[in-house]
N, C-alpha and C positions, 0 to 999 in steps of 0.2 A: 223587775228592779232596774236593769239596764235601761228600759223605756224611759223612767222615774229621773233616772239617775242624770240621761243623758239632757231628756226634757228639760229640768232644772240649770242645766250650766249654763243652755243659751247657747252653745258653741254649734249645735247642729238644727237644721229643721226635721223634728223625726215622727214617723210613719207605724202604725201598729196595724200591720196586713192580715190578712186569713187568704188561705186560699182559693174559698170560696163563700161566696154571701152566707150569712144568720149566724148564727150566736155560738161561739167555742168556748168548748167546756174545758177548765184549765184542771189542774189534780194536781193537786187533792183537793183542790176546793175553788171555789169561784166561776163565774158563769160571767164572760165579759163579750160583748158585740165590737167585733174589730171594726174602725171606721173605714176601710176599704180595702181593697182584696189587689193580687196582687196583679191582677190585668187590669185593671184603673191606674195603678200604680205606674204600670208601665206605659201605657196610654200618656200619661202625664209628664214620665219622665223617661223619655226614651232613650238616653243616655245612661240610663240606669244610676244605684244608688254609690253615693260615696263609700258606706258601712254597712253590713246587713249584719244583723244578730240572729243567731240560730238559735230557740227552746229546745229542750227534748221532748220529743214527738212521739205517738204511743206507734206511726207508723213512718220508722226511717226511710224505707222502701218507696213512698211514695212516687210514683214517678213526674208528679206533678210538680209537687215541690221540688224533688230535686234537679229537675229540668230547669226550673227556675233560678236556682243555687248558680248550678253552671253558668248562667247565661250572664248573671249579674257579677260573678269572678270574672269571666271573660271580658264584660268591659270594663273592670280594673275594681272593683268593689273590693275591701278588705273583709274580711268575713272570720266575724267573732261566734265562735259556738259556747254555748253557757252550760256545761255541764253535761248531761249525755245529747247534747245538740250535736258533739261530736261523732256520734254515730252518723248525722247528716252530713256533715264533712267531709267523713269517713267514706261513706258511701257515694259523693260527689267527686270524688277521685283528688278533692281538694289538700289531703292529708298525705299522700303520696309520699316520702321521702323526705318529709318534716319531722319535727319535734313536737308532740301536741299530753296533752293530759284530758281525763275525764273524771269521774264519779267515779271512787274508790272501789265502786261495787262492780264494776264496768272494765276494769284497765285491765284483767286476766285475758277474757275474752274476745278486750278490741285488739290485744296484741296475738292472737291468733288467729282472730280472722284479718288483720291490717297488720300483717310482721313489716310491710315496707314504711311504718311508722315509728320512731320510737316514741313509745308512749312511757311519761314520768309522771312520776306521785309526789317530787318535792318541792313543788311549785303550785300557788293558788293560781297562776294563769300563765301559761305561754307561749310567747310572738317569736312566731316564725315565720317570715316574708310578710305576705298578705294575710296568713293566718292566726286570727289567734284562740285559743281554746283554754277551760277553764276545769277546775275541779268543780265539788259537788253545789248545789244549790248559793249559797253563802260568798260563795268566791266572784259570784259575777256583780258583787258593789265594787272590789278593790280593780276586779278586771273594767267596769264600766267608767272609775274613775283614772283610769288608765287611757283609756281613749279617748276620755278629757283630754286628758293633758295632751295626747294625741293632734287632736283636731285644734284644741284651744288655747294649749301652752299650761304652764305648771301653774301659775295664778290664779287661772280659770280652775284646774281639777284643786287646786286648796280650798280655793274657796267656795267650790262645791264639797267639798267630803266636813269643811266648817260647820257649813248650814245645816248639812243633813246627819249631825252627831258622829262622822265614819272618823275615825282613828288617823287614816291613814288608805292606801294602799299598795304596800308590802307584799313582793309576790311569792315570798318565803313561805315553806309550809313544810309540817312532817305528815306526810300525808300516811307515810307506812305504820303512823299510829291506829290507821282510822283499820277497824277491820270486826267480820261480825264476829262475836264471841258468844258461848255457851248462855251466859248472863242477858244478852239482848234476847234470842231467839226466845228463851221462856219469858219477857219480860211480854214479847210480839205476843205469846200463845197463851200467855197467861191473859192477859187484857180481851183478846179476839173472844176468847172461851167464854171468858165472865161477862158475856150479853147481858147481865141483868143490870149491872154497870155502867151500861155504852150510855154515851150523852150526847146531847143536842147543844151544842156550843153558839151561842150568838152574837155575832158580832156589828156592834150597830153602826151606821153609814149615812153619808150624806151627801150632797152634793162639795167637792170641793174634798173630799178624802182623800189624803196623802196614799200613795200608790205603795211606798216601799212599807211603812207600817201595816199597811193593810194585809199587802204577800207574806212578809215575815208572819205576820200571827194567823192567818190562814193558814201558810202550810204547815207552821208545827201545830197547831191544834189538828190539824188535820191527818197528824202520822204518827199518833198514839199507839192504836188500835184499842182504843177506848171511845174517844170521840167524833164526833165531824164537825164541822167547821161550819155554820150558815150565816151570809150575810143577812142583816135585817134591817130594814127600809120602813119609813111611815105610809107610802106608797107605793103601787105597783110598779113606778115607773121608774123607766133606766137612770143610775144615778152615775153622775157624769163625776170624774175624779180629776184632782187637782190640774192634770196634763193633758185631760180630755178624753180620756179613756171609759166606755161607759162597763157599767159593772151590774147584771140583771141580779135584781133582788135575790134570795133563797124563801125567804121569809116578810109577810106584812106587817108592821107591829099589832094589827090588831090581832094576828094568828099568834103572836109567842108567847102566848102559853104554854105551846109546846117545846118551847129553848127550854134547857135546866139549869145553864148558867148562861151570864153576858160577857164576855171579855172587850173593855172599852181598849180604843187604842189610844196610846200616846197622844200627847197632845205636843211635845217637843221629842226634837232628836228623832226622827223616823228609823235611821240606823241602829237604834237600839232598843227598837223591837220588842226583837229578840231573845235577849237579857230577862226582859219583863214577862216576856209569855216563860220562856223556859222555868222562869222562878215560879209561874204561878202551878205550871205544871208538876213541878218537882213539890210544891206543895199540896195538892187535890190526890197529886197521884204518885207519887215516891221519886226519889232520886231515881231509879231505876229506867221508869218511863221517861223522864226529862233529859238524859244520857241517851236509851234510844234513841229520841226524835235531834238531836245534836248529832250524832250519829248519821241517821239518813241525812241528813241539813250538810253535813261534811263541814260541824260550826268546829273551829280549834276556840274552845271558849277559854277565857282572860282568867276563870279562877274556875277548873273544871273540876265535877264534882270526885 
């Protein structure tokens, strides 16, 4: 979404790296070929970048990447982590004696292995110096139109958050709502258990596919524990998205037979998603399921169930 977010206003030229060549598998869902990696990157731009955006990575420890992290703070890069990307931060030695938040599931444990942080839950995103850091999943639209206005001025992030249906971004939040309860965890065991249930979710794709619709309803189909999420293509070939992102197929259409349902995306408001998948979910599969994945998503929804 940041990618989507930032692509869109025009305010920056931006880059979607891997750190090394072929195809990164995102989670819960999607399978995209990053357009280059981050020693071209550098090769290009040896001055390093003005913003780096940090995902959560299933390996923080890296020492690849975060050798890289450093190297790009140190020639002055502001460096936004999206949700437990702050474990990257974290472990970059970037969060030191700052202010920073993460994933509600995550702020126990990052305050005890990072006590010289203080970490807060009542804020969807926040800047401290060069850093800034975000809650769960959902909060890096308001934090991406944040460094809009940043980079571009307040005109610029209006008039992107207009286009793409966002509200607003408001870095208010109650975060210490967000917490697992009795009710979620059989909702997780309930779902996992009932295999005979589990679905093949399809979501069809084309060249020119809105980035932030697409993530939004990938990852809540994707954190059921009922469903998966696969993209579905007419062709084998890489289907390039609105910003240039390519995104490898899951699925050929002549194979989906095997999808049990299709979820179309949006054709307006990419921002709202969200809204749309949660309701379909709460319909196929109870309130219950549609409250978990809002839950992991760390969504504060507008009329929650």
């Amino acid at each position: 979404m940041p990618f989507a977010v930032l692509a869109a206003s025009g305010v920056a030229e931006v880059h979607a790296l891997g750190t090394r060549p072929g195809p990164i598998q995102l989670m819960p869902a999607l399978t995209v070929a990053a357009p280059s990696t981050i020693a071209e990157f550098d090769a290009r731009h040896p001055q390093g970048a003005d913003l780096v955006v940090l995902p959560a990575v299933h390996e923080p420890d890296d020492p690849v990447l975060l050798d890289w992290i450093r190297r790009q703070a140190a020639l002055g890069a502001t460096v936004a982590a999206i949700c437990d990307g702050a474990w990257l931060a974290a472990q970059a030695g970037l969060a030191r004696g700052r202010t920073a938040t993460a994933h509600w599931y995550s702020l126990d444990e990052l305050r005890e292995r990072f006590p010289d942080t203080r970490w807060v839950s009542d804020r969807r995103f926040v800047r401290d110096g060069p850093l800034l850091t975000t809650a769960g999943v959902t909060a890096s639209l308001p934090a991406a139109l944040a460094l809009v206005e940043d980079l571009g001025g307040r005109d610029a992030a209006t008039a992107t958050a207009r286009r793409l249906g966002a509200g607003g971004w408001d870095a208010r939040h109650e975060g210490a709502t967000f917490a697992l309860g009795p009710r979620h965890v059989a909702t997780a065991v309930g779902n996992w258990l009932a295999f005979w249930g589990h679905e093949r979710i399809g979501i069809p794709i084309a060249d020119g596919v809105d980035e932030i619709a697409l993530a939004l309803t990938a990852d809540a189909l994707g954190r059921t524990y009922r469903s998966s999420a696969l993209t579905v293509s007419p062709t084998e070939a890489p289907v390039t998205t609105r910003h240039g992102l390519r995104v490898l197929p899951d699925v050929v259409a002549p194979d989906a037979a095997s999808i049990d349902r299709i979820q179309p995306l949006p054709s307006a408001e990419p921002a709202r998603a969200l809204d749309d998948v949660l309701t379909t979910l709460q319909r196929i599969y109870g309130e219950s399921t549609a409250d978990l994945v809002a839950l992991q998503l760390e969504y504060p929804q507008p009329n929650a169930h």
